[in-house]
N, C-alpha and C positions, 0 to 999 in steps of 0.2 A: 700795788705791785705791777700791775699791767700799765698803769702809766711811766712808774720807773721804765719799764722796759722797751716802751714804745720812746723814751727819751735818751737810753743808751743807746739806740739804732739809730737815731737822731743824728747823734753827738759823732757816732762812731761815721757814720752816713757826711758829716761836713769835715770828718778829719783825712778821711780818703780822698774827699773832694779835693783839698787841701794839698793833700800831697800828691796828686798828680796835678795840680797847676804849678806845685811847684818844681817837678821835672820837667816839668816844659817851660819852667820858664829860664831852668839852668839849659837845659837845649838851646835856648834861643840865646842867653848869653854867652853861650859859647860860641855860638858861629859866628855873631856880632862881633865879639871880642880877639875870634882868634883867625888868621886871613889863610887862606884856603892856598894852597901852593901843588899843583900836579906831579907827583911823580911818574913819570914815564914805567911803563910793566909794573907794575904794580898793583896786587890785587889783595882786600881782606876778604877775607870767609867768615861769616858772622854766626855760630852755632851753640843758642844758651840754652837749649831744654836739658832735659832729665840725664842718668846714666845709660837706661836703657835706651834712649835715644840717640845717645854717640852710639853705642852698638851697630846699630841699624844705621849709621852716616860716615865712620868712620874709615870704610874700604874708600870712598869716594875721594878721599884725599890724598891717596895712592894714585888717582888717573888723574887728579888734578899734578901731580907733579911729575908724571910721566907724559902727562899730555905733550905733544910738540910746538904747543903755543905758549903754555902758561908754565912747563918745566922753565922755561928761561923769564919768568917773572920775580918778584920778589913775593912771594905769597906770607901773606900773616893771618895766623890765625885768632880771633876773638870767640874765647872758650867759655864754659860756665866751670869755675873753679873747683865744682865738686867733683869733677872726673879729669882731671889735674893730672893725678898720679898713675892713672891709667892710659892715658895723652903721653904723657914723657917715659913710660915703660915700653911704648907699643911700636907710638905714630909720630914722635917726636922731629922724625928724621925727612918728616912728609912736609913741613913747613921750612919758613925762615927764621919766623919767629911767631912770637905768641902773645895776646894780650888777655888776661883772667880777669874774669868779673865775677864779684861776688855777688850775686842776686839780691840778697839783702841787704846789702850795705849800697849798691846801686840806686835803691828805690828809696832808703831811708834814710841815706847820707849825704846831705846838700855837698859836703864839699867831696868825698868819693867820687858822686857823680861827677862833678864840674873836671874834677882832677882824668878821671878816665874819657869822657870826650873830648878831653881837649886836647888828651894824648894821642886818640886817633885822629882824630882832625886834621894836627900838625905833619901827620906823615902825607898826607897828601894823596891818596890812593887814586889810582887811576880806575880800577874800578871796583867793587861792593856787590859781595850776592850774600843773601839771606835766601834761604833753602827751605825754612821751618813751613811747615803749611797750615799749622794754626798758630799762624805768629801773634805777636804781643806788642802792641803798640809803644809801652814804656821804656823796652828790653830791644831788641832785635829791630823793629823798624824806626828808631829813635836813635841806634847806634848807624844804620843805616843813611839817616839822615844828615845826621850832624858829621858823618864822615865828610859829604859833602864832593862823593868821585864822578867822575862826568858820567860814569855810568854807573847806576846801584839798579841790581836785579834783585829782584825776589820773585816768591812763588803767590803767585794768585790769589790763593788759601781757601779759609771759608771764614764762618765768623764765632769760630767754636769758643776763643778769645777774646773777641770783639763784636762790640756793638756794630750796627752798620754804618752810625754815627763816627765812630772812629775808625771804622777798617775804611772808609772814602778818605779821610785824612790821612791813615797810615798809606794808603795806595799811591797817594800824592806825594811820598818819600821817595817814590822809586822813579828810574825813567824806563824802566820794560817791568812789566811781571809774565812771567813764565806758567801756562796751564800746564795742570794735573789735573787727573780726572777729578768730578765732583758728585763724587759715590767714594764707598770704603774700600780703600786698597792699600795692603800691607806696607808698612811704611820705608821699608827696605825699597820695594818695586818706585814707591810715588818719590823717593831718594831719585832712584835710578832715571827714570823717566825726567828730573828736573836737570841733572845732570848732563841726560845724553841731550837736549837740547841747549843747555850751555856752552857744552862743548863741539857743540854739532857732529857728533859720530855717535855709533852705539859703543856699549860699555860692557866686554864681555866679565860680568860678575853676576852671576845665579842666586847666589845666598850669600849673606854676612859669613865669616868665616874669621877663625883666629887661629887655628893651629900652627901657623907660620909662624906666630908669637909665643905660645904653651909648647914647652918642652914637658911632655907626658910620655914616656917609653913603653909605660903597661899601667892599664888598668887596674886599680886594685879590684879583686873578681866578689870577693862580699862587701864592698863601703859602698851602704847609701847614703849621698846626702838629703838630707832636709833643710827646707827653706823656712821657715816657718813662720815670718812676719813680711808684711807688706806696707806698703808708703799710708794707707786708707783703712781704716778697721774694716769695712764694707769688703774687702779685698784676701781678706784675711780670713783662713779656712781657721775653726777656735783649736786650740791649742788640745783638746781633749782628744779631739778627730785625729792628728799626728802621734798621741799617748798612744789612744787603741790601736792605728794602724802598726806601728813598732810594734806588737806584742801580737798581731793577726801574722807579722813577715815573721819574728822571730819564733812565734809558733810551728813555724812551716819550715822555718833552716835557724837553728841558734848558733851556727857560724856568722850569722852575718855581722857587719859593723855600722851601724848607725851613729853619723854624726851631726850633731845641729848647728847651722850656719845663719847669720847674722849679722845685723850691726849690733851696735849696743840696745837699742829699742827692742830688739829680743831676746835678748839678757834673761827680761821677768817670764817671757813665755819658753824661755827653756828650763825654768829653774818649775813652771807647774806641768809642764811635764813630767818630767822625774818626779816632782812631787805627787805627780797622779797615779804616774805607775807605782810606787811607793807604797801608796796605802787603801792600793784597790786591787792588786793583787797580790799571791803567792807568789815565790820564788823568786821577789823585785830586784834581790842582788844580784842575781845573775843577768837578768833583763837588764838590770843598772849598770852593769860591768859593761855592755857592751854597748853602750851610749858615751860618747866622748859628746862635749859642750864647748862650740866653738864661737859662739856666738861674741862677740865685742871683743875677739879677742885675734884678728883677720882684718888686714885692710884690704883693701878692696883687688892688689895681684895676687895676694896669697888664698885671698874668697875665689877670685878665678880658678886657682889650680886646684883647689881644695872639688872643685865642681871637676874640671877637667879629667882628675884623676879618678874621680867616683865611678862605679860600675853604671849608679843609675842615679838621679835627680827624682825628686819628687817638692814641689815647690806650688808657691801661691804665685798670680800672674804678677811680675816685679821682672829688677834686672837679672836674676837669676836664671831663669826663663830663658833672655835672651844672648847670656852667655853658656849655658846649656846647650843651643843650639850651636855659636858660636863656634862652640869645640865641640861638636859633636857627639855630645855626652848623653848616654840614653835621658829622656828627662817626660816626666809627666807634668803638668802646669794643670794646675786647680785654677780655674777662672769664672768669674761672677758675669762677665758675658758683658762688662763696660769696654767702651772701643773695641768690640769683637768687627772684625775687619780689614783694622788698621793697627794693630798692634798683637793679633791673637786673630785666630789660629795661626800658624805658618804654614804656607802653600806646601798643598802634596809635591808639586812642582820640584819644590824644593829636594825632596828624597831624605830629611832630614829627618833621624830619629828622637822627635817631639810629639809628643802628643799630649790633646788637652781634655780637660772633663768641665762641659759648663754642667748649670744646674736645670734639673732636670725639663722642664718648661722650654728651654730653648735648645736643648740634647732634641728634644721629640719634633721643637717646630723644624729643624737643621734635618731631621730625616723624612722628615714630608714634603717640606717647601723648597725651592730654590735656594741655597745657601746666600745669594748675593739680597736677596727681598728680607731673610731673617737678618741679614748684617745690616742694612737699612734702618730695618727697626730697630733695632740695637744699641749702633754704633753709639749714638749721642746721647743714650738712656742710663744707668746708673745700672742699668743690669740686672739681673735678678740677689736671691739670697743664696751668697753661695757655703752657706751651714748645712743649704738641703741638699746637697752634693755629699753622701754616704761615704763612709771605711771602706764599705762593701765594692763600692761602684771604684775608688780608687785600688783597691787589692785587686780586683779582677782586670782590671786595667796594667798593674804589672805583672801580673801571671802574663798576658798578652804579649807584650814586649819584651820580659826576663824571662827567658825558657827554664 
């Protein structure tokens, strides 16, 4: 058994191999192949991470188009396709055009690949900035490359993504890289800071912000939403802890309205909820009546407004979180304490009504020590168990913020 398994690690070990020689080597055939032509003003923005990561990037293409240098560019954007619909709802109107990558078909589709570098390539950009700060050599500095603009910026980084073997290679894509600090800082601020030296001025934006986007006229005064699944099971407060807490609030107001939001990966953890409150306690109809199940059944503007409209947010640390803030929607974020720094907590600075509960171990070192020495140890760590994070500790946490 143990040699089976030290020979699937093997196997699996020379197929990754494998497929990252062969993105480089459809890189290479494509710049070989395809002849490089300048266009004059002409700038791509290269931005493939997460959802919750356009969140926290997406104001910046608002002064990229208002800028007095580069409003008169031809700006394109190269997007990661999963925030698509939230791009042409929002921010649509901030570019000229748009190029989608599909993350997975990018790395595992020889000819996808070939097919999308070669399309950027042919436009000829004048010049190329990648912003991410744990960029990815395969993705963002690869698109970066084979663009081929006389000038490609990126950001410094670190090597959260890359070996140091490859981030000296990926750094040889660029002709500038642009410092951000190298400590944890909120990724909205290390946005802003990459930013304000691109464009060489400051950048007045404070916080991420959406309500120029969400038409919300009134709150509804008892809907909480629930979050209740996260990208990482590790992330993910269990499904029992959200059962009890609904039944701790509706014990205290059976006005209220609880509903569970989602993709479809939460589907099963909305259906054991109900199933828990069901057959653990008394008088479950009634508790049941006032649970609505939203979960796969929301794309991602109507999941936004479904937050926006909410009295109060209570979520696990995800994009939820940072559209919570976004709209200014009371919001509590259950957090395991991974990237606490740069993605979690959000600055009192801010004045934004967020607040977050890690687990307990790092609650007590955050009240002793320097906040910035505990994000340190943190940041790059996996975090603690955030199961040990109590009903109790989040109930009295919105008694705090819900009068």
């Amino acid at each position: 058994m143990k040699e089976r398994t030290t020979f699937q690690k093997l196997k699996e070990r020379i197929k990754i191999a494998f497929e990252v020689r062969l993105c480089h080597f459809i890189d290479k055939l494509v710049i070989a192949s395809t002849k490089y032509n300048s266009t004059k003003d002409s700038l791509l923005i290269i931005r493939l991470d997460a959802i919750g990561d356009y969140i926290l990037f997406r104001n910046f293409l608002e002064e990229l188009a208002k800028d007095k240098v580069y409003k008169n560019y031809k700006r394109v954007l190269c997007g990661n396709a999963i925030w698509k619909s939230l791009f042409e709802e929002w921010d649509k109107e901030t570019v000229n055009n748009v190029i989608w990558i599909d993350r997975k078909k990018f790395y595992k589709s020889s000819i996808y690949r070939y097919q999308k570098q070669k399309e950027i390539r042919k436009q000829g950009f004048e010049i190329t900035i990648e912003s991410t700060y744990s960029r990815l050599l395969l993705f963002g500095d690869a698109i970066a490359n084979v663009s081929g603009a006389e000038k490609r910026i990126g950001n410094e980084g670190n090597t959260d993504n890359l070996i140091q073997k490859e981030k000296k290679l990926a750094d040889s894509f660029y002709t500038q890289l642009l410092e951000t600090p190298n400590k944890p800082v909120f990724e909205f601020d290390r946005n802003k800071i990459f930013f304000e030296q691109f464009l060489n001025r400051k950048i007045d934006l404070k916080y991420p912000f959406l309500l120029d986007k969400i038409d919300v006229t009134e709150k509804k005064e008892n809907q909480i939403a629930l979050f209740i699944g996260a990208s990482e099971v590790y992330k993910t407060w269990h499904f029992e802890n959200f059962a009890k807490l609904i039944l701790e609030l509706y014990s205290v107001n059976n006005e209220l309205e609880f509903i569970l939001i989602g993709g479809k990966n939460e589907q099963i953890l909305a259906q054991n909820i109900n199933y828990f409150i069901e057959n653990n306690f008394e008088n479950q109809s009634e508790i049941l009546n006032s649970i609505t199940d939203f979960t796969g059944k929301t794309n991602l503007i109507q999941l936004s407004q479904k937050i926006a409209e909410s009295n109060l947010l209570v979520t696990n640390e995800t994009v939820a979180s940072h559209l919570g803030a976004a709209t200014q929607t009371k919001t509590i974020c259950i957090a395991n304490g991974r990237h606490i720094g740069r993605f979690s907590p959000y600055l009192n600075e801010y004045n934004l009504p967020i607040s977050y509960i890690f687990p307990p171990k790092i609650e007590e070192e955050l009240k002793q020590n320097d906040k910035e020495l505990v994000y340190q140890k943190y940041c790059n760590s996996m975090g603690n168990d955030i199961n040990e994070i109590t009903v109790e500790q989040v109930f009295v946490k919105i008694e705090e913020i819900v009068k």
